[in-house]
N, C-alpha and C positions, 0 to 999 in steps of 0.2 A: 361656328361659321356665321360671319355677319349676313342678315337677311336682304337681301336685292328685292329692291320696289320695281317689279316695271312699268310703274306706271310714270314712275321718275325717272326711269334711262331713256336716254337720248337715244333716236334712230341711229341703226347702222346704216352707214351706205354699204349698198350692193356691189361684187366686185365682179359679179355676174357678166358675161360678155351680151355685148347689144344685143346678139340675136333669141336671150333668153329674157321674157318679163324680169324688172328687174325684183328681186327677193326682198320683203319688206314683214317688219313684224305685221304691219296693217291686212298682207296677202297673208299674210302665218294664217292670224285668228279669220278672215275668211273662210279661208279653206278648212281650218278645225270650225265652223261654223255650218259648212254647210255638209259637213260631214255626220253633221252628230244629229243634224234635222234629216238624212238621208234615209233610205228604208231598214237599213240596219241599224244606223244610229252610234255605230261602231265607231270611236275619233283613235288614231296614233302619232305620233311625229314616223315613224316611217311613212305609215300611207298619204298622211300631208306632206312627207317630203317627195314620194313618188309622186305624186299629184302636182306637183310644182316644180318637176322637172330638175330634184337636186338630192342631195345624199342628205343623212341626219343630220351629219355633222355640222351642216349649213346651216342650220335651225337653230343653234347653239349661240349664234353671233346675235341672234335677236332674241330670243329667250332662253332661260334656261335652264329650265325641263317642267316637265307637264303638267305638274302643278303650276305653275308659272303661267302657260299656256292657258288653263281652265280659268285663273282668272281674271284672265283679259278677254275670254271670250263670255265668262256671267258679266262682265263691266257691256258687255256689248250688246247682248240680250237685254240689260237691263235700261239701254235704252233707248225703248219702247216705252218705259212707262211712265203714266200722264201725270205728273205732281198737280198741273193749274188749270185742268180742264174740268173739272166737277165746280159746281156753282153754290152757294145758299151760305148754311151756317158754317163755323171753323169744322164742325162733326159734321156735317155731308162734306167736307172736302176732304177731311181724314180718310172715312169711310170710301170716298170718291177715289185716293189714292189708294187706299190697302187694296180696292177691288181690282184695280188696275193693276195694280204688283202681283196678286196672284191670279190675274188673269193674262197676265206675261209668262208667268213662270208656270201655268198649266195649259198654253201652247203648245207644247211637245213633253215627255215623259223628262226626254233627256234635261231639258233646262231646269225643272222640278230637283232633280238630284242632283246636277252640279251645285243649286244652289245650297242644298242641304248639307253637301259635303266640302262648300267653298267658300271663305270671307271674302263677303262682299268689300273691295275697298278701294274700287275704282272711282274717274271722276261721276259714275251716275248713279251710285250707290254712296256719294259724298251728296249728290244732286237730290235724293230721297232722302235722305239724313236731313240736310241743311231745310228742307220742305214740311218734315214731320217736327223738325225742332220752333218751326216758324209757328206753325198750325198749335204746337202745343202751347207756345210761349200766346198766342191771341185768347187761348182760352184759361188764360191765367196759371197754367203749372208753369212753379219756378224750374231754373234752366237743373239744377240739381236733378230733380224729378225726371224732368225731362229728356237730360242726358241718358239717363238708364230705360225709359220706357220705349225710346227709339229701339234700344235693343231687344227688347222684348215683343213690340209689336211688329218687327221685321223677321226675327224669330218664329213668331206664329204662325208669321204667311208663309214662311218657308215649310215649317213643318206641315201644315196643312197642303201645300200644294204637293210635296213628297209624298206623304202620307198617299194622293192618290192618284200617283206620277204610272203606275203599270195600269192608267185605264180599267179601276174598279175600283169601288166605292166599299170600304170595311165593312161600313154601317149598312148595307144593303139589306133590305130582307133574306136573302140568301146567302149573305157574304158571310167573315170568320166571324163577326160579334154575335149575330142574329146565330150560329151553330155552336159557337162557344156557350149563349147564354141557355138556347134552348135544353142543351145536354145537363147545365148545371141541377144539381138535383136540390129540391127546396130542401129537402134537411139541411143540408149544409152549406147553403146558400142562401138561407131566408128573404135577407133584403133585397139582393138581387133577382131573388123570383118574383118579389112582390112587386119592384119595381120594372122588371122586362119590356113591357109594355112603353113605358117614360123614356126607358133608357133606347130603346129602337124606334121612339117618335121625332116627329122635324123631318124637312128637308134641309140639303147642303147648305143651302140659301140661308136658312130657317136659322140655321144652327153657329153661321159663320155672322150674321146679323149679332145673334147673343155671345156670338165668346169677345164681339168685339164691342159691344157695349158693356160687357164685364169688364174688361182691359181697360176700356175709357175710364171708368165709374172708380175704377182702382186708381187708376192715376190720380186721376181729380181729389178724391178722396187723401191721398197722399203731396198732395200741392199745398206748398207753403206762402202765406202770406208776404 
């Protein structure tokens, strides 16, 4: 089955009679927008169809099923976030972006996991792409380099902000890593008794600073003349 862009199809008109809003994919991802930010958090094409005063089947004429739906509404969430507002060297503008991107997508738990389980490939997920390929091509990686490192450092921010999308932190003192590590017994675990201490130090901050100047360091180090 050949794959449908919606980000490429053309609006349907509504055939809706005047006295209902008229039905538009623009009111769809609303309404699955404000559903998923809601206290359950819960999204379906029924309950956005109930919501909007129409049967499922209505929904079909603008999207075409929920996969479909999810990502037009991560293209909508995504933007929020700042490509050209951080200042200084190409690395505080990258950095100035990544923070931004996952300080979008750790706004609510729900946007955290659509993004993890959805290709970004809307127009503002082209709009970060086109910003991180800029940023990378000023600090001299060739566009080769560069092409594959946008996916890997959009990648990361994704999994990091999943990772702690249910409002807890793994690495907590209390959390699974700090009970995983404490239980593990040093006979058979040498290195990681020795190292427990290391591996449960930094803060969030601390830690998202280094994996992303690792990531820079790799790239660079991989840019060709």
């Amino acid at each position: 089955m050949p794959h449908h862009d919606p980000f490429g199809a053309s609006e349907v008109e509504s055939r809706r009679r005047a006295a209902k809003p008229l039905l538009s994919r623009d009111a769809i991802v609303e309404e699955a927008l404000r559903q998923i930010t809601s206290e359950d958090g819960a999204m379906s094409l029924r309950k956005i169809a109930k919501a909007l005063d129409t049967g499922p089947a209505s929904l079909y004429a603008h999207v075409n099923d929920m996969s479909e739906l999810q990502a037009l509404v991560l293209d909508r969430v995504l933007e929020a976030v700042k490509v050209d507002e951080a200042e200084g060297s190409w690395r505080d503008r990258l950095e100035g972006l990544l923070r931004s991107y996952i300080g979008v997508l750790m706004t609510r738990p729900a946007f955290a996991l659509m993004a993890f389980r959805t290709t970004a490939v809307g127009p503002n997920a082209l709009r970060i792409a086109e910003a991180l390929l800029e940023l990378l091509a000023e600090a001299g990686v060739d566009q080769a380099n560069a092409a594959w490192a946008i996916d890997m450092l959009t990648m990361f921010v994704t999994a990091v902000a999943a990772e702690h999308a249910q409002d807890s932190d793994p690495g907590a003192p209390d959390g699974p890593v700090a009970h995983a590590i404490n239980r593990a017994p040093a006979d058979r675990y040498p290195r990681i008794h020795a190292a427990r201490n290391e591996i449960m130090s930094g803060t969030g901050e601390e830690r998202f600073a280094w994996s992303v100047d690792v990531l820079v360091r790799g790239i660079l180090s991989r840019a060709q003349p």
